[in-house]
N, C-alpha and C positions, 0 to 999 in steps of 0.2 A: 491405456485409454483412461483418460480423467474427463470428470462431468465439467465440461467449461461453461456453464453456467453457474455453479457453483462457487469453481474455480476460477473466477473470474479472466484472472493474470496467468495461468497456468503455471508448471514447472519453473523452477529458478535455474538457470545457466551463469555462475557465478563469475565474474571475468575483475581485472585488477585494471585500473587506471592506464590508458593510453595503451591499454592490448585493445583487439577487434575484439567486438561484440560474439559469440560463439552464435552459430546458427543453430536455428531449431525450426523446425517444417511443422507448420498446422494446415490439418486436413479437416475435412468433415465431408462426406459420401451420403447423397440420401439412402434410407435404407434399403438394406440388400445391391445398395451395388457396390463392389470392390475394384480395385484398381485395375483387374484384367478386364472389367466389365465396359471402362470407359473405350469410348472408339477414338477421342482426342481431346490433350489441352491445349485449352486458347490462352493467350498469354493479354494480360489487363493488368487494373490494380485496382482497388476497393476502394467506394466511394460514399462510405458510412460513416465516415469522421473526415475531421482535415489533414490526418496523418499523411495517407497515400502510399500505404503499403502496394507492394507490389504482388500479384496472386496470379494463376493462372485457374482457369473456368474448365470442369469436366464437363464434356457434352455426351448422350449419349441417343441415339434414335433422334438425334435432329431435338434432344431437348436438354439446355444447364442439369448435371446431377450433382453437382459439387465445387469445392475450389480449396483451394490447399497456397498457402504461402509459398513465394519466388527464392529460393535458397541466394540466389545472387544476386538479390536488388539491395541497395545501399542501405534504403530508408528500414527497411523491417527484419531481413535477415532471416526470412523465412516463417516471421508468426504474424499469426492476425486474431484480432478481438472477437468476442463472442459476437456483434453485430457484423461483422465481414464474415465468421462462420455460419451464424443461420440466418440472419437479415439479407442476405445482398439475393443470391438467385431466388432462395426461397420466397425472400419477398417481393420478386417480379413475377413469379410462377404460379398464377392464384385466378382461379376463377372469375374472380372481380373485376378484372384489367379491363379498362375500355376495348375495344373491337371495333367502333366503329364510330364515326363522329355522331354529334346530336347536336338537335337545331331546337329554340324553343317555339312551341306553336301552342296558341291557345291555355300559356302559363304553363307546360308541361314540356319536358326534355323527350324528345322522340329522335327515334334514329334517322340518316339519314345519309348520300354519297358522300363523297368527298366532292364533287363538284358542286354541290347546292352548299355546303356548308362553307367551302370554300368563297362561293358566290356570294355569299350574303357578309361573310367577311370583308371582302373588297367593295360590295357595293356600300356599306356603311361608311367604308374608310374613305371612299369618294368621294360620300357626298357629302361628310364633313368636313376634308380639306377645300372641298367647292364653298360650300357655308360659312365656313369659321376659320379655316387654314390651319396649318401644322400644330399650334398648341391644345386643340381638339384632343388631340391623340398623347395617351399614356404607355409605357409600356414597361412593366413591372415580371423580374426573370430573378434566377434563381443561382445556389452556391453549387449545382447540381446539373448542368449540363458540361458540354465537351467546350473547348477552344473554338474549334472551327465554327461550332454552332453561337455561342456569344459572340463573333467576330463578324460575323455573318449580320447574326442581328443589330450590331454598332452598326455596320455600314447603312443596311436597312432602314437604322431609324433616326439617323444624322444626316446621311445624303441623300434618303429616299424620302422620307418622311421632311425630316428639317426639324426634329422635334427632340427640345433638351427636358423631353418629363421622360426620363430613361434613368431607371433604375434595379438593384434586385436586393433577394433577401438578404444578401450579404452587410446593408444596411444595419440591419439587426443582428448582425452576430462581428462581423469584423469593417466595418467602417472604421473604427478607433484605431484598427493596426494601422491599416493604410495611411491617416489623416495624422497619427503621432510622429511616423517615419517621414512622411513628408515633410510637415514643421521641423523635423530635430535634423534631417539629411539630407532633405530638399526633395528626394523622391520615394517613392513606395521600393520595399522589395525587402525580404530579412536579410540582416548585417551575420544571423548567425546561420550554422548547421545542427542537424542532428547530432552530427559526430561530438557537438563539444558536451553531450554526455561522458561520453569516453574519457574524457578529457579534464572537465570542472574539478574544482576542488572546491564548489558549493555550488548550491542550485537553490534559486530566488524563486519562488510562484505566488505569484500575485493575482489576487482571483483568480487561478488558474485551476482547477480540479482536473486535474490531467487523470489521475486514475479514471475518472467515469468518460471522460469527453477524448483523450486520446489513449487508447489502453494499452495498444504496443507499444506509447513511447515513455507510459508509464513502465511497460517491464523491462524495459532497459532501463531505467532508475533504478529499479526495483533490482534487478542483476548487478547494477556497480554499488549499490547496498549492500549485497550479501557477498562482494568480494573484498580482496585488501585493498587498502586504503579509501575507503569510501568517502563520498561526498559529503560536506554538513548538506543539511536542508532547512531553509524557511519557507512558512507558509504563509500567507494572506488572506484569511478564510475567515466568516463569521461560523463558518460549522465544523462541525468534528469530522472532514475529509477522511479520506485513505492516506492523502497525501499529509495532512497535519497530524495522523497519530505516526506517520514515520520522520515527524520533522526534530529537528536541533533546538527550534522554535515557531513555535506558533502563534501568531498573531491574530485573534480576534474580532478582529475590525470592525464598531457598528458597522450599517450600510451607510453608504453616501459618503463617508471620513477617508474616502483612499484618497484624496489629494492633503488633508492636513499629515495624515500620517507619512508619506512619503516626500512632504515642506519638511518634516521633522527627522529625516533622513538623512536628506540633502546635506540638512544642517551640520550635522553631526559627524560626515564625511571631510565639510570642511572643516568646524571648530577643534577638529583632533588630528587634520593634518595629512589626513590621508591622503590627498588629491594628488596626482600627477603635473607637478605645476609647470613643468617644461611642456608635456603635452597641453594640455587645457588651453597657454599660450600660442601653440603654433599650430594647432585645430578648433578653435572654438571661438564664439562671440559671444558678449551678453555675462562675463562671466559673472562683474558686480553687479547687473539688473537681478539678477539668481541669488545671488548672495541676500541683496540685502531684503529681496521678499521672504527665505525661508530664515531668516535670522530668529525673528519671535518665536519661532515653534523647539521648543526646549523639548525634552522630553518628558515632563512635568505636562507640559500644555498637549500635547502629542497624548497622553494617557489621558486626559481630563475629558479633550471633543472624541476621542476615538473607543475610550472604553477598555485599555490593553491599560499591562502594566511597564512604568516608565522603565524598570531596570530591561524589561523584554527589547523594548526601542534600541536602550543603550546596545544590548546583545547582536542585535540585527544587524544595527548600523558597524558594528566592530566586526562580525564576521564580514561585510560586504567588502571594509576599509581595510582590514589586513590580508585580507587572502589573494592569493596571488593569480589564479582562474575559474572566474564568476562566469557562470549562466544564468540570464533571467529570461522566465517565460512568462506572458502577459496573455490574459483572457476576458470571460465577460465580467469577471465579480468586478475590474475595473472599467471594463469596455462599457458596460451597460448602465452606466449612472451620470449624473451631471456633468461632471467636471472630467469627463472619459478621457479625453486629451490630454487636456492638464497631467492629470495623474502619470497617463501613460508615456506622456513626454518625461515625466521626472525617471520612469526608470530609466531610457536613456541619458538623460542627465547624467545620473550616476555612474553609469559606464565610460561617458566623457570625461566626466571629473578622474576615473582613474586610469581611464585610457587604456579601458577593458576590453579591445575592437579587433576583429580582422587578425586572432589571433588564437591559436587550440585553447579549448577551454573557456574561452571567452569571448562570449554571443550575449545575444538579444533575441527571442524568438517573440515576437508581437506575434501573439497565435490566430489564424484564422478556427472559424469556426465551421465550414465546410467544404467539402473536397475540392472543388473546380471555384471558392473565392477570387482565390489570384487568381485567375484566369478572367473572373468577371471585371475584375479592376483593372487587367493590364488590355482589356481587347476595347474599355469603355463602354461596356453594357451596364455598368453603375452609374454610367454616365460621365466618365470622366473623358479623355481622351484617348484614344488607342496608341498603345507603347510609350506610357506615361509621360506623353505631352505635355504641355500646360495651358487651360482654355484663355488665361491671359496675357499669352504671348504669340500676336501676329506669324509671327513665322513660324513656330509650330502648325497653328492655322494652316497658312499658305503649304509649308510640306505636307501636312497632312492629306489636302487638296489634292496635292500633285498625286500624292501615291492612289488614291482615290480615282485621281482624272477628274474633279469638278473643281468650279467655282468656290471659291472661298467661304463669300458670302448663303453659300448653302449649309455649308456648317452652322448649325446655331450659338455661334459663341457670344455672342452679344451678352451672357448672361451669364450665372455659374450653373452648371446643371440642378437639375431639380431633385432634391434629395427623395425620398420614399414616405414620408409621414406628410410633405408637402404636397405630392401625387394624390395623396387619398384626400388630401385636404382642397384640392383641388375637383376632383371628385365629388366631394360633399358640396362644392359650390357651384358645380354645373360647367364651370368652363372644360373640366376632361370629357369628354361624351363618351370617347372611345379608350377604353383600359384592356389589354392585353397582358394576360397573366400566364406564365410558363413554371411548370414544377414548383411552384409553391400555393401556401394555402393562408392567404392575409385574413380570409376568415376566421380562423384559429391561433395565426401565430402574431398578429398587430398587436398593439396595444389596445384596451379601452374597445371589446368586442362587443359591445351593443351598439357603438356608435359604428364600426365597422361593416356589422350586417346590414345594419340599415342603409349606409350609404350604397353600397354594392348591389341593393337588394333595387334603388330606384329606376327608375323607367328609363328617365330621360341616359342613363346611361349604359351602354353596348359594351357590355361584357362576356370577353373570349377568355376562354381558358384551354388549356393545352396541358393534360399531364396524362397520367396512367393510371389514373381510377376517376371513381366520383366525389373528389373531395367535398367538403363542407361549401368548400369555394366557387366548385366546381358547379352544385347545386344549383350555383346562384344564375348560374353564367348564361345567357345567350344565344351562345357556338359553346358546344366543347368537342376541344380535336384531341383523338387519342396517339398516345404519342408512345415508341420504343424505347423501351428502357435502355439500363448497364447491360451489357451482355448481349444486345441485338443493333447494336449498330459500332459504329469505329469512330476514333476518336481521340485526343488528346487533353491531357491535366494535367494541373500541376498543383504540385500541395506547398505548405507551409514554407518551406525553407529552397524553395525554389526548383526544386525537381520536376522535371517534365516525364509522364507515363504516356505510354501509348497502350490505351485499349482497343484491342481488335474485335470485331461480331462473330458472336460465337452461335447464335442460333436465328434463328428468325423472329420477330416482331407476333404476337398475335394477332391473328383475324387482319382489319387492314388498317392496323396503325402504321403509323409512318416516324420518321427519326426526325426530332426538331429540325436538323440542318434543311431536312427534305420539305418539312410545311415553308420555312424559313424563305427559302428557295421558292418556291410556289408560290407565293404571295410575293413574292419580290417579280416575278415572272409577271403574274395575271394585273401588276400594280402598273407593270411598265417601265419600272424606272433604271433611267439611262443617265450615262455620265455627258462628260462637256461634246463630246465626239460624239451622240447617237450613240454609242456602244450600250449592252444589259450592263447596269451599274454592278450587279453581281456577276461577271465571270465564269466562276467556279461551281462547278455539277457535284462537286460529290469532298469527302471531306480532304484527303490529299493535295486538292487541289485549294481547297481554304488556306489549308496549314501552308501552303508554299505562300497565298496570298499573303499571310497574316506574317511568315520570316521575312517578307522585305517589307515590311510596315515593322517593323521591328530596329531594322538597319540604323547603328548607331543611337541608339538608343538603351535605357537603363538594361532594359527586361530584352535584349539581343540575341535571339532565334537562329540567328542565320548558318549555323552552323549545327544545327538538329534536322532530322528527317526520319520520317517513316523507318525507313532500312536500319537508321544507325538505333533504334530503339527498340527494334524486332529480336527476341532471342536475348537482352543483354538487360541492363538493368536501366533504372530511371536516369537523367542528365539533370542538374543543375543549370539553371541558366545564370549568367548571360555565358553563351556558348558561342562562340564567335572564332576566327581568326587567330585572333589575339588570346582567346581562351580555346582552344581545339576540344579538351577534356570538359567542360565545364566549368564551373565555382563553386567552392568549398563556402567558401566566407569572401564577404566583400570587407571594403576598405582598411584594407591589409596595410596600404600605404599609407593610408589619413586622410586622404582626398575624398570629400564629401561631392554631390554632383550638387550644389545649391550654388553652379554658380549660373548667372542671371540668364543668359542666352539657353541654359541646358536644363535648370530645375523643372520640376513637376509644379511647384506652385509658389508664389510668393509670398507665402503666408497669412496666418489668421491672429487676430490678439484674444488667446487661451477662454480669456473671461467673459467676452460681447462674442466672438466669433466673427468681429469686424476683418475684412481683408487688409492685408498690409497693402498693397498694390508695387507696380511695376517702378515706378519712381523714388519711393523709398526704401524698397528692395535691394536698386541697385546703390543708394546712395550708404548702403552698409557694406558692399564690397565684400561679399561673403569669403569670397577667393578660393573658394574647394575646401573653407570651415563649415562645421558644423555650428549650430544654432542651439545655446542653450537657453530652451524657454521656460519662463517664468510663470507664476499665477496665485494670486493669493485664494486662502482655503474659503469655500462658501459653503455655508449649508442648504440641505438639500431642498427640491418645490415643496416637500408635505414631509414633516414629521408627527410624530406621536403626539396624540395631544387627551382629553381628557376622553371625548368620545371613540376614538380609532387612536386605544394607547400600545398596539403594539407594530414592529415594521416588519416587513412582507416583504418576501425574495423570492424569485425563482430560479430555477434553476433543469438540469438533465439527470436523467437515470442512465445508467453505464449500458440499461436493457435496449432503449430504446433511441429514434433517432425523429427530430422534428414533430413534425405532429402524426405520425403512426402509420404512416400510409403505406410505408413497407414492413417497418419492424412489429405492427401487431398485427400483420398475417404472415410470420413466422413464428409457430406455435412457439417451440421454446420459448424465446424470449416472450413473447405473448403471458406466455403460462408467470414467467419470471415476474412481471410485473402488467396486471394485467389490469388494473383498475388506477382511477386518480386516488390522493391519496394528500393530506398534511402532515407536516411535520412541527409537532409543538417540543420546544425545551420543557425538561421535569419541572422545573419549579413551574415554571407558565404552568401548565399540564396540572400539576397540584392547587394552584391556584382556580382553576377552572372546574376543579372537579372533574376532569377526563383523565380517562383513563387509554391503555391502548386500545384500537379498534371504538372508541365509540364515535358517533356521527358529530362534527359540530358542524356549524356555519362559521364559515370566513368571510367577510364585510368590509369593501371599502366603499368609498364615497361614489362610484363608479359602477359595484355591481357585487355579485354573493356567487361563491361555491358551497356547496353541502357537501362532504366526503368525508370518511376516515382518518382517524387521526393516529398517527405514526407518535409514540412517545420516544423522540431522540436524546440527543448530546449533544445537539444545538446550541447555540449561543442564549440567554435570557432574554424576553422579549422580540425572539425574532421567530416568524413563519414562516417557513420554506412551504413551496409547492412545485413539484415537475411540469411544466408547459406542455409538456407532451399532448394533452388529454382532450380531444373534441371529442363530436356525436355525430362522427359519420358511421360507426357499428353502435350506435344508438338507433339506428333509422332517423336524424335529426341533422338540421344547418345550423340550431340554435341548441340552448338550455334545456327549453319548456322546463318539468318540473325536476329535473336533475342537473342542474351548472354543478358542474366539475372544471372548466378549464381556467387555468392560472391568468391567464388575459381577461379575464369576465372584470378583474377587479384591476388591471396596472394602467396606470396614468402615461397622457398623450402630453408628454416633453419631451427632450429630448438634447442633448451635450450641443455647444453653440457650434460648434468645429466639425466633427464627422458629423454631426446630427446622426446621432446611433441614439436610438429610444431608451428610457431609462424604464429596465425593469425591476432594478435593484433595489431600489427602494418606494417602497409604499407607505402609506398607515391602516393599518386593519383593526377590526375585531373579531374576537372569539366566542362563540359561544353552543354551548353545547346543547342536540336537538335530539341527540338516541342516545339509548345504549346500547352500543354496538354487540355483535353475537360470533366477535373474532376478534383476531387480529386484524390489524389495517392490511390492505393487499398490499403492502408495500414489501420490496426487497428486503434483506436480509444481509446483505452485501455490500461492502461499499460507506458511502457518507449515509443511505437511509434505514444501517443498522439500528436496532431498536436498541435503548438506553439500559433494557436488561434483555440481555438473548435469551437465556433460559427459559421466558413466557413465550417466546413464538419459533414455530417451527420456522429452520430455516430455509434459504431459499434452495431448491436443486432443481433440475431441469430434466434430470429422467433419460430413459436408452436415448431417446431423440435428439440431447441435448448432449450426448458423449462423441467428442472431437478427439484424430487423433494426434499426439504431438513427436517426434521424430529428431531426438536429440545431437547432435550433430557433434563429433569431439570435439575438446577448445581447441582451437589454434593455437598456437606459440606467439606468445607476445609480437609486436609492432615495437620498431624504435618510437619512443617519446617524441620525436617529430614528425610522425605518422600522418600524412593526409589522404583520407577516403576518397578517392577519384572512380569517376564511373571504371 
């Protein structure tokens, strides 16, 4: 037994290039129970990152007492991160959990049936489609529920409602995957797998901190590391990662420079000849619009706006252009800043230029940021269309219709759906009245949260909320319905590279919450609403019956279901989609052949121009003839809304701790981690730090034009001039909705823009100031592990997690190598 807190990544299981990954089982047993003690496991998969390991649930007396990694699921191989070991039941199992719905009366949250709270939800929703009609109504959901329940709620809020203000948090965290895949391949969905760890013979992370935000698929890097022939590694980071002290090369990057720096990439793939010029030919468009926008960016100019050294550029761009199988994984350091698309279109670019696709080793993982994402983007609860339609193309419409049974015209396509920073901006000007919010906390996690509470907090507007505590958000709300977590009800996900899990209910719900699909259901019930026939617009009672709903809304289409079921995912491991017919086993990697789906009648969207975020439209679309090419997009480098200037001279990032997950609502009531990082916390670079006069642990304020935190300052290994801060941090175990006289959370101070294309909010870059207001009487509570190591270890005790935080791991012999053309099939 090792302290996996601690020990972040556990054990190393050493393996060689193009063998299997060796299995290793992580367990962790609340205490005093042992494996004779459980009465059964339920078989799931973990829903604390966007990995989507597979795990099965101990139950025992009718309650979660553990969960331990699926030795035979594809994605994990039997291990899981410290937030799947004590985050996931621990942190549904907690005294706090709603019980019961609550209505507000007389400015205060009191309890109340489910039939009054019900009631007053529908009769507001009445009376404002009677008043105002369908754009009245908002409806703001999360990267954290099941398939059936997102699918459920598309239908609900497209054919029931007619209302394109439909969005969720995934907005904020992977909008940019979706929205770069689209432009570069005409539809959403990763071109790569997991497997081509196995496989690479370099590995690209571009703002990607996969150690803290995916950490099982950090220890499979981490494992073909420590065997023969390992991977190079670059990194794309303004901070001293886990993943940049184990890289080839690291790159630096101010904030806001990921699009000049990757112009300068491009460049240098072409002027040295690397490209695949037979491929690039007979799959690609647009080659000399690409050309000759990143031509200027030398690597001279590339080290000048980015802050990196030119020979490093040179280094990059040569390991990307000689090596023969590249994976690159993309995150928020590029997701979350202006030119988000742009950028993240070039890394695909690159893999076009060498015709890096659909083949071992050589993927693209445009990373989501959490677990059930794709699922919000493929069922149209982001607002897109269900089974990556496209809202401006007619006969998507009309079939959509059909599968539905309505009217056309009831779809609101007139429009492009309403992204999430435009919901609250909507909001703020009174046309939304009615906002329904599901598993997240826009309180804490939006941008620019003074303006946030306030808007939330007005009269005129009928705020439901629906999670499993009493969020900051929750606070604010109206209605709150309390809702069944992971582990009490059934359901399906899918994580990053297209795998579909089936988690089963493994205990019961407390007191009398209910499972999203089941409020979902109910209000679609007591709304009334019926298709073209009189029939209930919803169908389906229970989740099985969604999930059959949702495989023939799928039917020929990218993200193709129809060949997944309950039964075939009971006992065995997760499925890649598109699963079909034609594929029986699943898909490893798509466009294996080179056939991109961008062509006109089929794509997801007809794209966006990188820099206005202007639509291409249907007319000029087709008059490019894409033909099953991919789309190499273009974009010259901008700098960013706000840079440093004489009053707010230094820039401001946020970012995740490996402890914790979102804004805290399960992982800081699982003590361990709790205990791991248990307070906000900044991270100033030494020389910054020397210049300031702080030292570690003392108090400063952090300052931008928007708003202050006070907390602890962590002396890192940061880049100069830049401030990191974890998002994590509200004041809902402050007893608070706001600051009052302790702001701690990372939104108090980050600015409301946002990329023209995904419209994903930029938290990446700000301007702050520093200035220091204690002296502090510790160390900062900051980790010890990870990126928010301190700059000298030796001054602060490190981080460990103690008996409660001891997991155990279950080493499993190697296997015997795989031939080198090895594909991982369910």
């Amino acid at each position: 037994m090792i302290d996996r807190i601690a020990e972040v990544w556990g054990t190393r299981t050493p393996y060689e290039q193009d063998q299997r990954w060796p299995v290793r089982v992580d367990q962790k047993l609340a205490e005093g129970v042992g494996d004779d003690d459980v009465d059964r496991w339920v078989q799931s998969a973990c829903v604390l990152c966007s990995n989507g390991c597979g795990c099965d649930i101990a139950v025992k007396d009718g309650r979660m007492v553990g969960v331990r990694g699926r030795a035979t699921d594809i994605v994990n191989h039997g291990r899981l991160g410290p937030k799947g070991l004590f985050g996931s039941w621990q942190g549904v199992d907690n005294k706090d959990r709603l019980t019961r719905p609550l209505v507000r009366e007389n400015g205060r949250l009191v309890a109340t049936d489910w039939d009054t709270a019900m009631q007053r939800v529908v009769d507001n929703s009445r009376r404002l489609l009677q008043e105002k009609g369908p754009l009245s109504h908002g409806f703001y959901t999360s990267g954290q529920l099941f398939l059936e329940e997102y699918y459920t709620l598309s239908v609900v809020g497209k054919a029931g409602i007619r209302t394109p203000h439909m969005d969720g948090n995934t907005r904020l965290c992977t909008a940019t995957a979706a929205a770069s895949m689209k432009e570069s391949f005409g539809s959403d969905g990763q071109p790569g797998s997991y497997v081509d760890i196995d496989e690479c013979d370099a590995i690209f992370l571009y703002g990607h901190n996969m150690a803290e935000t995916q950490t099982v698929l950090w220890m499979r890097v981490l494992d073909r590391l420590a065997g023969q022939n390992p991977p190079k590694v670059v990194c794309v980071d303004p901070r001293e990662t886990e993943v940049a002290r184990h890289a080839d090369v690291h790159l630096p990057v101010r904030n806001g420079t990921n699009q000049a720096l990757m112009n300068g990439l491009v460049r240098e793939v072409i002027v040295n000849g690397w490209m695949d010029e037979d491929y690039v030919a007979a799959h690609t468009l647009h080659f000399d619009e690409l050309r000759d926008v990143v031509e200027p960016w030398t690597p001279e100019r590339v080290a000048e706006v980015c802050g990196v050294d030119a020979d490093d550029v040179r280094r990059t761009a040569e390991i990307f252009g000689t090596t023969e199988r590249v994976l690159s994984t993309v995150l928020q350091g590029f997701y979350q800043s202006h030119q988000a698309t742009a950028a993240s279109c070039n890394v695909n670019n690159l893999h076009l230029l060498r015709g890096l696709l659909g083949r071992p080793g050589c993927g693209i993982l445009q990373m989501n940021g959490q677990p059930t994402a794709q699922n919000t983007r493929e069922t149209g609860a982001d607002g897109d269309l269900p089974g990556f339609r496209n809202w401006g193309n007619t006969d998507h419409v009309a079939e959509l219709a059909r599968v539905w049974n309505v009217d056309p015209l009831d779809i609101p396509s007139w429009a492009p759906p309403t992204h999430a920073m435009q919901i609250f901006r909507y909001a703020e000007q009174g046309s939304i009245n009615f906002l329904w919010v599901q598993a997240t906390n826009p309180a804490v996690s939006l941008p620019e949260l003074a303006r946030i509470r306030e808007l939330l907090h007005r009269e005129e507007l009928f705020l439901v909320v629906q999670d499993l505590y009493l969020t900051e958000t929750a606070q604010l709300a109206d209605v709150v319905l309390p809702a069944a977590a992971w582990g009490e009800k059934t359901g399906t996900f899918t994580n990053v590279n297209r795998t579909v899990h089936l988690s089963d209910k493994a205990v019961e719900p407390p007191g009398e919450a209910r499972s999203d699909l089941d409020i979902f259901l109910d209000y679609a019930h007591r709304m009334d609403f019926r298709d073209r026939d009189g029939n209930p617009l919803v169908p389906w009672s229970d989740p099985e019956g969604a999930f059959h709903a949702w495989r023939e809304c799928t039917r020929g289409r990218p993200c193709d279901y129809t060949g997944l079921s309950y039964e075939r995912f009971r006992g065995g491991s997760g499925i890649p989609w598109p699963c079909n017919d034609e594929h029986p086993d699943g898909t490893v990697r798509l466009y294996e052949d080179g056939v991109f789906p961008t062509d006109p009648d089929y794509c997801e969207t007809y794209g966006h121009d990188l820099v206005t975020g202007a639509v291409v439209g249907e007319q000029a679309y087709r008059a490019m003839n894409p033909a099953g090419r991919a789309l190499l997009k273009a974009a010259p480098y901008q700098p960013p809304h706000e840079e440093p200037d004489e009053d707010y001279p230094l820039r401001y990032t946020s970012g995740r701790t490996v402890y914790h997950w979102h804004t805290r609502t399960k992982t800081g009531r699982a003590e361990p981690l709790d205990r791991a990082a248990p307070q906000a916390w900044v991270e100033l670079a030494e020389e910054d730090a020397e210049r300031l006069g702080v030292i570690e642990g003392d108090i400063v304020r952090v300052a931008s034009r928007r708003g202050e935190i006070v907390v602890a300052a962590r002396i890192g290994r940061g880049r100069q001039g830049v401030v990191f801060a974890p998002f994590h941090y509200g004041y809902w175990d402050t007893d608070g909705v706001g600051p009052g006289e302790h702001p701690r959370s990372a939104n108090e101070l980050t600015i409301t823009e946002w990329d023209p294309v995904s419209k994903q909010p930029v938290y990446k870059v700000a301007a702050v100031r520093v200035d220091k207001v204690a002296t502090g009487d510790g160390p900062a509570p900051a980790p010890t592990t990870a990126a928010s190591r301190p700059a000298r270890p030796g001054t602060v005790r490190p981080t460990v997690g103690g008996s409660e935080a001891m997991a155990d791991e279950r080493i499993a012999p190697v296997e015997p190598p795989a031939v080198a053309t090895r594909e991982e099939h369910p």
